[in-house]
C-alpha positions as CSV (number, residue, x, y, z in Angstrom):
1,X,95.1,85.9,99.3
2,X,98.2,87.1,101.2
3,X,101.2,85.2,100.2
4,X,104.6,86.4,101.8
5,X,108.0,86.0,101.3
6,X,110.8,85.7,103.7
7,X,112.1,89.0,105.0
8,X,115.6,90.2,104.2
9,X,118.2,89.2,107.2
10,X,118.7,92.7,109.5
11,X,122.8,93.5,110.7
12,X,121.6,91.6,114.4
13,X,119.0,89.7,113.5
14,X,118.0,86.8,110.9
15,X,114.7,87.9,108.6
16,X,111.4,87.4,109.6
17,X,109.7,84.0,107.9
18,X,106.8,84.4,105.5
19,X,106.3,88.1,105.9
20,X,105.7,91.1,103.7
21,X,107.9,93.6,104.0
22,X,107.7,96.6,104.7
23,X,104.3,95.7,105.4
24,X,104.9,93.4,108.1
25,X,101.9,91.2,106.9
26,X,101.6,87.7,107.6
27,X,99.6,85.3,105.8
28,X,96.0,85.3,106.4
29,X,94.4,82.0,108.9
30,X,93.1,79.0,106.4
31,X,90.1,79.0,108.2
32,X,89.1,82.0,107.2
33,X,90.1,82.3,103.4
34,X,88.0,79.2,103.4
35,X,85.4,80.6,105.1
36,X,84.9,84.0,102.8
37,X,85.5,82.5,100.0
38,X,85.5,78.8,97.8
39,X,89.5,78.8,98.5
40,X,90.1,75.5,99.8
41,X,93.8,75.5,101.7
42,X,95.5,71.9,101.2
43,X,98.7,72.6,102.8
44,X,100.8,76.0,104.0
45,X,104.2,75.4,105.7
46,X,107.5,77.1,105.8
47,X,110.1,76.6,102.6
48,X,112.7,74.5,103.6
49,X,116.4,76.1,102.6
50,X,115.0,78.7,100.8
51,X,116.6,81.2,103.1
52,X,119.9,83.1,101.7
53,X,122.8,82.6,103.9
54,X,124.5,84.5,106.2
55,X,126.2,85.7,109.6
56,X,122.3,86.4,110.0
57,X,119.9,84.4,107.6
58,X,117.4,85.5,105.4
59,X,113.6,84.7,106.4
60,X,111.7,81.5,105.0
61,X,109.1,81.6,102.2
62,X,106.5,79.4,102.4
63,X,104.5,77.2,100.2
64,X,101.3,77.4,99.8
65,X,98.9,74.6,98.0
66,X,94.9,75.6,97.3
67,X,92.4,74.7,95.3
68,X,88.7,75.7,94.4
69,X,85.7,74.3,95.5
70,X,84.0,74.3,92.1
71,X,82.6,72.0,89.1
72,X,83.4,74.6,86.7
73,X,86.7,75.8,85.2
74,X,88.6,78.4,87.6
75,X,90.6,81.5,86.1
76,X,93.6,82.0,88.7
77,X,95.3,85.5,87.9
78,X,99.4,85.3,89.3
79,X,100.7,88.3,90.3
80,X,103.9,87.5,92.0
81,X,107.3,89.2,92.3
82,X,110.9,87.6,92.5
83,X,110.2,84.4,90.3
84,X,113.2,85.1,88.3
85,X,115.9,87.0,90.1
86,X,116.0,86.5,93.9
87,X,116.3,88.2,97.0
88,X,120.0,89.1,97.0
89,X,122.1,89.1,100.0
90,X,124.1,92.2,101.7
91,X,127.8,92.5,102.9
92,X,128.3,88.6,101.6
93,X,125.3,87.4,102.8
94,X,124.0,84.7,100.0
95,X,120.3,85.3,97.9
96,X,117.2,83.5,99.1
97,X,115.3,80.8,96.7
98,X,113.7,82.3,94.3
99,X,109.8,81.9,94.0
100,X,108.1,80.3,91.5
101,X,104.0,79.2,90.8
102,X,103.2,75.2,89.4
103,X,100.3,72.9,90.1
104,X,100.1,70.0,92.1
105,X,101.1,67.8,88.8
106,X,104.3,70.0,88.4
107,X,103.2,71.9,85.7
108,X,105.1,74.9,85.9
109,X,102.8,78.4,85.3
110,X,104.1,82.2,84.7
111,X,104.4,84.0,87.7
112,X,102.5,86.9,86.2
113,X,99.7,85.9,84.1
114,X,96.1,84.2,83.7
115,X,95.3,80.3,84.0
116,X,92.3,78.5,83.1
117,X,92.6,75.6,85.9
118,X,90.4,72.3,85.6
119,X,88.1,72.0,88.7
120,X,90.0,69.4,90.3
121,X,93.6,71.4,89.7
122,X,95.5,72.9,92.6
123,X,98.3,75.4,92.7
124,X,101.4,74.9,94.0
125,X,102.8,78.4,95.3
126,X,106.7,78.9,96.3
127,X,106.9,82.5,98.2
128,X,110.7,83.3,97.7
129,X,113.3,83.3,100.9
130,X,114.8,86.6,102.1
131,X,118.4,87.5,101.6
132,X,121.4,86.9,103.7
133,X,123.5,89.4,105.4
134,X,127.1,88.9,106.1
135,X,129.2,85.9,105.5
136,X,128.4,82.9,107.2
137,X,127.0,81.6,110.6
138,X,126.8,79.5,112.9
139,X,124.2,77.0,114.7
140,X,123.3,74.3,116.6
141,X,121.5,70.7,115.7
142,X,121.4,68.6,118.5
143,X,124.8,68.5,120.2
144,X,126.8,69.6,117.7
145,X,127.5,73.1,116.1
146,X,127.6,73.8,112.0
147,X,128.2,76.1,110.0
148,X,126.6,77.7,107.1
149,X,128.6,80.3,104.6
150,X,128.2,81.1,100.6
151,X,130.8,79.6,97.9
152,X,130.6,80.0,94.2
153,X,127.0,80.7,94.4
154,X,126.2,78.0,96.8
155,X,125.0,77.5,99.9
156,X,127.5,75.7,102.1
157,X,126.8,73.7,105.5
158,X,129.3,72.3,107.6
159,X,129.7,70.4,110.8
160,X,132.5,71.1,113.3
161,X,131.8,67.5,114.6
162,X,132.1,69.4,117.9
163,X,129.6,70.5,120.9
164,X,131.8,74.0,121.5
165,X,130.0,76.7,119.8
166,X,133.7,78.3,120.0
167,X,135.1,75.4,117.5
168,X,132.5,76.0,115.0
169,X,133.2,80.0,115.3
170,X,137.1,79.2,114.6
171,X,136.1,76.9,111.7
172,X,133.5,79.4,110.3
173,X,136.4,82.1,110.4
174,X,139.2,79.9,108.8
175,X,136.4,79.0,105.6
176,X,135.8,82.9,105.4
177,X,139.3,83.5,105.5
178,X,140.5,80.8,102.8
179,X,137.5,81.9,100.6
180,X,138.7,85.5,100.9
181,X,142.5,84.3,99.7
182,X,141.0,82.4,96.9
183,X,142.8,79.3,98.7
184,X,139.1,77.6,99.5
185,X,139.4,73.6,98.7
186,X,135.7,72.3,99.3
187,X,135.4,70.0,102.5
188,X,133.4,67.5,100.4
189,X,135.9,67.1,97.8
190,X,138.9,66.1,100.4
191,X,137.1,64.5,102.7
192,X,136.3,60.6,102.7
193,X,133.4,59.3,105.1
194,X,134.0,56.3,106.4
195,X,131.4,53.3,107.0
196,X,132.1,53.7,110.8
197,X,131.1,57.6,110.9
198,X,128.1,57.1,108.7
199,X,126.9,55.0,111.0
200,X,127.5,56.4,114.0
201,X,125.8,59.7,112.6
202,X,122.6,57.5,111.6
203,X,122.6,56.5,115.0
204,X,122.8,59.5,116.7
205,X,120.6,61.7,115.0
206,X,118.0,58.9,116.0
207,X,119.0,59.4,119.4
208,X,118.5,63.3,119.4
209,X,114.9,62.8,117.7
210,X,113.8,59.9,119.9
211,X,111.2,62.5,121.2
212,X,109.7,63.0,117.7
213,X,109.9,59.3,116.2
214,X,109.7,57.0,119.2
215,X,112.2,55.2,121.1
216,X,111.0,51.9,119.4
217,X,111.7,53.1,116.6
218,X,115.1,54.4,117.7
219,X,116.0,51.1,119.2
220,X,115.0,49.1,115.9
221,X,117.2,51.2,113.6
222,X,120.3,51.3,116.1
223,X,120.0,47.5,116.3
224,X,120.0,47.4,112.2
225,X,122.7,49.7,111.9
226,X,125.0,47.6,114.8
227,X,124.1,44.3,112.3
228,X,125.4,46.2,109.2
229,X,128.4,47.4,110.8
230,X,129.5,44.2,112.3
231,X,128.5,42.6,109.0
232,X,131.4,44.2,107.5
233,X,133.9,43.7,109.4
């Protein structure tokens, strides 16, 4: 079975998500790994963060969860790469999330051996994220732009609290700059969030996803939200 990583970021583009490289080969349809064979597919989806920051972002592994429609004992052979030491960045850009192979339980299993797996068992598979390339970028999240950079080994994200893409550029320059001077004071260490803002950000990410979670739902949380702020006052 085809599992792929993330691709490496390109110098004018971000990396392709869940593909071999330099293959180009995506992962193979559930229906028909289940179809040819006793593989049962319980979940595939894109790997959440596991792409290596960047001016252009590494691709997305994926995880992967299967089991084996059996009665017996299963032998499941692992033969995966980058488990250990991850897709490093280029010019600045930051390493992807490394892979790594465990079963539903969280049992964690060697990326590169043989397991004897009970017939109800299922294995958990991490494909590791691409590589960054360059320092830092920029994007957008409803109306307001952030920015993303690498720190002391660390994925940073950061929002400009503004809806100019041109505010979050100047912000993403000055980090760069500051980190380059060894001046850089992390914005989470010096900033304080007040009540007020947290609230108003609960709020109004609701209001960007009323599409996905209902304006009910939307209305119901704003209204709880309003009651705990004027509660404390």
């Amino acid at each position: 079975m085809a599992t792929g990583g993330g691709m490496g970021a390109r110098p004018t583009k971000d990396g392709l998500n869940a593909t071999q490289f330099p293959s180009t080969i995506r992962g193979v349809p559930a229906e028909i790994v289940e179809s040819t064979s006793p593989l049962v597919i319980h979940r595939r989806a894109l790997a959440p963060d596991s792409d290596g920051a960047g001016k252009w972002r590494g691709g997305l592994g994926m995880i992967v969860e299967f089991g084996v429609e059996t009665d017996d004992d299963w032998l499941f052979t692992a033969s995966f790469e980058r488990a250990r030491i991850p897709c490093q960045g280029l010019f600045g850009g930051g390493p992807g999330a490394p892979g790594r192979v465990e079963t539903a339980s969280g049992r964690s299993l060697d990326s590169k051996a043989q397991h004897w797996m009970r017939p109800d068992d299922r294995v958990v598979l991490h494909t590791p994220g691409g590589g960054g390339y360059g320092l830092g970028c920029v994007y957008q999240r409803g109306p307001v732009w952030w920015v993303a950079y690498w720190w002391r080994g660390a994925k940073r994200r950061e929002s400009s609290r503004s809806a100019k893409k041109k505010d979050a550029v100047a912000l993403l320059k000055r980090r760069i700059q500051d980190i380059g001077k060894g001046r850089f004071i992390d914005p989470r260490a010096e900033e304080k969030v007040m009540m007020s803002d947290f609230f108003d950000g609960v709020v109004t990410d609701y209001m960007n996803n009323k599409a996905y979670i209902g304006e009910q739902a939307t209305r119901t949380t704003e209204t709880k939200v309003v009651a705990m702020a004027e509660a404390r006052r």
